[in-house]
C-alpha positions in Angstrom: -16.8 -34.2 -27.8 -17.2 -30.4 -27.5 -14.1 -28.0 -27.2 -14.2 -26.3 -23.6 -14.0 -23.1 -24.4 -14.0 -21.8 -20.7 -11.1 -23.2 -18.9 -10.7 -23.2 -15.0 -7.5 -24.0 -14.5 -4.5 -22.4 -15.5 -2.1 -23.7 -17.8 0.8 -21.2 -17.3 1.7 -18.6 -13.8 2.0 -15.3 -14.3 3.4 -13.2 -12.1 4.8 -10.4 -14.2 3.9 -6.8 -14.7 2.5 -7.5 -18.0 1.9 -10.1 -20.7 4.8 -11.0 -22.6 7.5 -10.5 -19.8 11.2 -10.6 -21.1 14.5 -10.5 -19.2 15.2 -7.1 -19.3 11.2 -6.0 -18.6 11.1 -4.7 -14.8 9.1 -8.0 -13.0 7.7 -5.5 -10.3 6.2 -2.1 -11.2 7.7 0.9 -9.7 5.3 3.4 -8.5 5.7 7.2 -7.3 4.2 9.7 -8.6 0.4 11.1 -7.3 -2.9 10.5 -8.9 -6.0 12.5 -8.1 -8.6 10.8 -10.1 -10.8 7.7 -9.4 -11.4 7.7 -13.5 -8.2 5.8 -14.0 -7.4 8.0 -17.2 -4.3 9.6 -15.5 -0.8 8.1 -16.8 0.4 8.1 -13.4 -1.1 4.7 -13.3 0.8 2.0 -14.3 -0.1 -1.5 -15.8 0.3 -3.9 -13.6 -0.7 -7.3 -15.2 -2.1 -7.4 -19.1 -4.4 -10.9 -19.3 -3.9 -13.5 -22.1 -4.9 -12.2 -25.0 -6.3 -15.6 -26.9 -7.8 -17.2 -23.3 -7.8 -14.8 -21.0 -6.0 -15.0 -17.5 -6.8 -15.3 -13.6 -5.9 -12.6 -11.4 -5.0 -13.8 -8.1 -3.6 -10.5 -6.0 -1.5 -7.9 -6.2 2.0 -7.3 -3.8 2.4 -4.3 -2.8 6.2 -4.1 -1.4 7.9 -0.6 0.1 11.2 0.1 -1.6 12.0 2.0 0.9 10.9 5.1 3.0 7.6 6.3 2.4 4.9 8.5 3.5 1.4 6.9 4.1 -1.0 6.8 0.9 -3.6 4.6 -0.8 -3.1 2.3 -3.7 -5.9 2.7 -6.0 -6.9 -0.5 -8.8 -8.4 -0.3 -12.0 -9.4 -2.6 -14.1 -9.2 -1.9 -18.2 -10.9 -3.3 -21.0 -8.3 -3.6 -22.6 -8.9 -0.3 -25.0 -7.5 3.3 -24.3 -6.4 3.9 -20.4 -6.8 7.1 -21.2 -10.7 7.0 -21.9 -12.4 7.1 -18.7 -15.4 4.8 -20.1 -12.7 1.8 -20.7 -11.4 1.6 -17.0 -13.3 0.3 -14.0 -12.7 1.5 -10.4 -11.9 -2.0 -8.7 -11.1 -1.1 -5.3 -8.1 0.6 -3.0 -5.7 -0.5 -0.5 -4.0 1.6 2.3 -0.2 1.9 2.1 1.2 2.7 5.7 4.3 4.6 6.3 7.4 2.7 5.9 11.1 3.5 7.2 13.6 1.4 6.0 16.1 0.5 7.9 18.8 -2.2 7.6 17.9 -4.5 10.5 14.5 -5.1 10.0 12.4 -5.9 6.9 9.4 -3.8 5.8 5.9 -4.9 5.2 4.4 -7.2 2.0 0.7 -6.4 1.8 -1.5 -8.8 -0.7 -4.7 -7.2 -1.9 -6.5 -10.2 -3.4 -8.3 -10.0 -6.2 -9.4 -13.7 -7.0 -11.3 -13.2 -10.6 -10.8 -14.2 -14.3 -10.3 -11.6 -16.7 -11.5 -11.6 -19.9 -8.6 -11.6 -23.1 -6.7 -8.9 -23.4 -7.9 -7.2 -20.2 -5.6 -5.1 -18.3 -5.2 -4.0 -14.8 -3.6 -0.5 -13.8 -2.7 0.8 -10.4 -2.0 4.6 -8.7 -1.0 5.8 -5.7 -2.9 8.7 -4.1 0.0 10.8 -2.7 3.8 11.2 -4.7 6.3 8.8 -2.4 9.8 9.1 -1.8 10.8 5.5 -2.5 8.1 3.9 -4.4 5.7 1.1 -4.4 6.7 -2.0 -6.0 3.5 -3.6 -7.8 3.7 -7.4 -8.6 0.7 -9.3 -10.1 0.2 -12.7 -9.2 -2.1 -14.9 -11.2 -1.8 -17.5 -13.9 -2.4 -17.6 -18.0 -5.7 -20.1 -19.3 
């Protein structure tokens, strides 16, 4: 009998903000600071989720998650090869997701937006996101897929 060497199923979650996570890694990425590229190569955006790098992993979304007050912006995802972020030619523009304007306040709760990805990524593959405009509060990023 042949070794599947494509699995389908995952054998492990992952819902960490990279590959490896240990207990004093941050399980949510912060973000803040403004981007103004769609190249991906600026190191205002952070990696979010890092894919196995013997089997590869399965992206499911991303939760986006106010940490507080914030002005209105866009959320932009790339998708790395897993070579130099800061090489234009390693980093695909994925997509974008609107991030309304948030006011925290203490007797309500803010919004969670998912912005599902649903895809297997290749070992070693990374995926890194940016916010269009600097925030007050942050973003918090988590990735939610699973390990093959």
């Amino acid at each position: 009998m042949a070794v599947n060497f494509q699995p389908i199923f995952r054998r492990q979650g992952d819902v960490s903000s990279n590959n490896g996570i240990v207990s004093t890694a941050n399980m949510a990425v912060n973000i803040i600071t403004a981007t103004g590229d769609y190249t991906g190569v600026s190191t205002n955006y952070r990696l979010v989720f890092t894919s196995d790098a013997t089997n590869g992993s399965f992206i499911e979304r991303l939760r986006f998650k106010s940490r507080g007050t914030n002005v209105p912006t866009v959320a932009r995802v790339f998708v790395n090869n897993g070579g130099d972020q800061t090489i234009a030619v390693n980093n695909a523009f994925y997509g974008e997701v609107n991030l309304p304007s948030v006011t925290a306040v203490t007797t309500t709760s803010t919004i969670d937006l998912d912005y599902y990805m649903n895809f297997a990524l290749p070992p070693g593959f990374r995926i890194y996101v940016g916010v269009a405009t600097t925030v007050a509060a942050g973003w918090n990023v988590m990735a939610v897929g699973g390990k093959y």
